[in-house]
C-alpha positions in Angstrom: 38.2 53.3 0.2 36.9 56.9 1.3 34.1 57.3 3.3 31.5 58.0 0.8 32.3 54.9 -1.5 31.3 52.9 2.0 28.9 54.6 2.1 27.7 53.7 -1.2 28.7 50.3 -0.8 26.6 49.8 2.5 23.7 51.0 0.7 23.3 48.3 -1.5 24.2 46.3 0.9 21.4 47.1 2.6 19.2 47.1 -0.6 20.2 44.2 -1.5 19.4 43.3 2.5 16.0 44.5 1.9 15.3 42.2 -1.5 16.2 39.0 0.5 14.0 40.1 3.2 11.4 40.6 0.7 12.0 37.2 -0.8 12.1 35.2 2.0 8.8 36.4 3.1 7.1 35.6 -0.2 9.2 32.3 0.1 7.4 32.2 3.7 3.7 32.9 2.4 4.3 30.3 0.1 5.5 27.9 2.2 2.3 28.7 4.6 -0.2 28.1 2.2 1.5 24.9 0.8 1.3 23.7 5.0 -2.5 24.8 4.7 -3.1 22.3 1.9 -0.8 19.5 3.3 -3.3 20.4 6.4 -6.4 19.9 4.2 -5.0 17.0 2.7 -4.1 14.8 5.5 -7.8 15.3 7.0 -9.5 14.6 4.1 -7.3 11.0 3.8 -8.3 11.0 7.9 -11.7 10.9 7.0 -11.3 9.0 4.3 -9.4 6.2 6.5 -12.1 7.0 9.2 -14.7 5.7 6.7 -12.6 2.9 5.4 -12.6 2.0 9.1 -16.4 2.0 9.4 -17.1 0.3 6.2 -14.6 -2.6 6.8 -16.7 -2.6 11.0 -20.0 -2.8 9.2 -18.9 -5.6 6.7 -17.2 -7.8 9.7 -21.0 -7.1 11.5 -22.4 -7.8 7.9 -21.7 -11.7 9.3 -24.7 -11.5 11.9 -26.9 -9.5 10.4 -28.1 -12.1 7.9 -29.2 -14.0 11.1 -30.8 -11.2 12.4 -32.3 -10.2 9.4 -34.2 -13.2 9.3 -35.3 -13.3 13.1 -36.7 -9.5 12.4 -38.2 -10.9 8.9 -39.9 -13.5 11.1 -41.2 -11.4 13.7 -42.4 -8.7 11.0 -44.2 -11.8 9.2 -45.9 -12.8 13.0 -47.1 -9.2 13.6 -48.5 -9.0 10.5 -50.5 -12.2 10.8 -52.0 -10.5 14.2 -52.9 -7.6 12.4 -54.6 -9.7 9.4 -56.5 -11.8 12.8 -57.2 -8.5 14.3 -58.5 -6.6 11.0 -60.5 -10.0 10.2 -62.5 -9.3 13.8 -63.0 -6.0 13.4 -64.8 -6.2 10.4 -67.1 -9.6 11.4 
C-alpha cells in the first residue's frame, strides 16, 4: 500500500472511530435514563412496602384498640353525664 491509500484507510478508520463513539454515548444516555426509572421504581415499591409495613403495624395494634375503644367510649359517656348534671344546675 502507498502512503496515501493509508492514509485513506486510517480515515475511515477513524470515522468509523467517531460513529462508535457517537453510538456508545447515545447507548450511554439511554442506559442513564433507564437507571433513573429503575431509580424511581424501586422507591415507589419502598414506599409502597413502607406502607404495607404500617398497615400490617396498625392491624396487629387493631387487637387492643377494640378494648380501648370501649374504655374511651365509656369515659366520653361519663363526661357527658357531668356536663348534662352541670348544664341541669346552671339552668335551675
Amino acid at each position: 500500500m502507498n502512503p496515501k491509500e493509508l492514509l485513506i484507510k486510517l480515515e475511515k478508520n477513524l470515522d468509523s472511530l467517531g460513529s462508535e463513539k457517537v453510538a456508545l454515548k447515545e447507548k450511554c444516555i439511554l442506559q442513564e435514563l433507564e437507571l433513573e426509572e429503575l431509580k424511581e421504581k424501586v422507591t415507589s415499591m419502598e414506599n409502597e412496602k413502607s406502607l404495607i409495613l404500617t398497615n400490617k403495624k396498625n392491624e396487629s395494634n387493631s387487637i387492643i384498640s377494640p378494648k380501648i375503644k370501649k374504655g374511651v367510649k365509656l369515659k366520653i359517656e361519663g363526661l357527658i353525664e357531668e356536663i348534662d348534671e352541670c348544664l341541669t344546675l346552671l339552668n335551675n
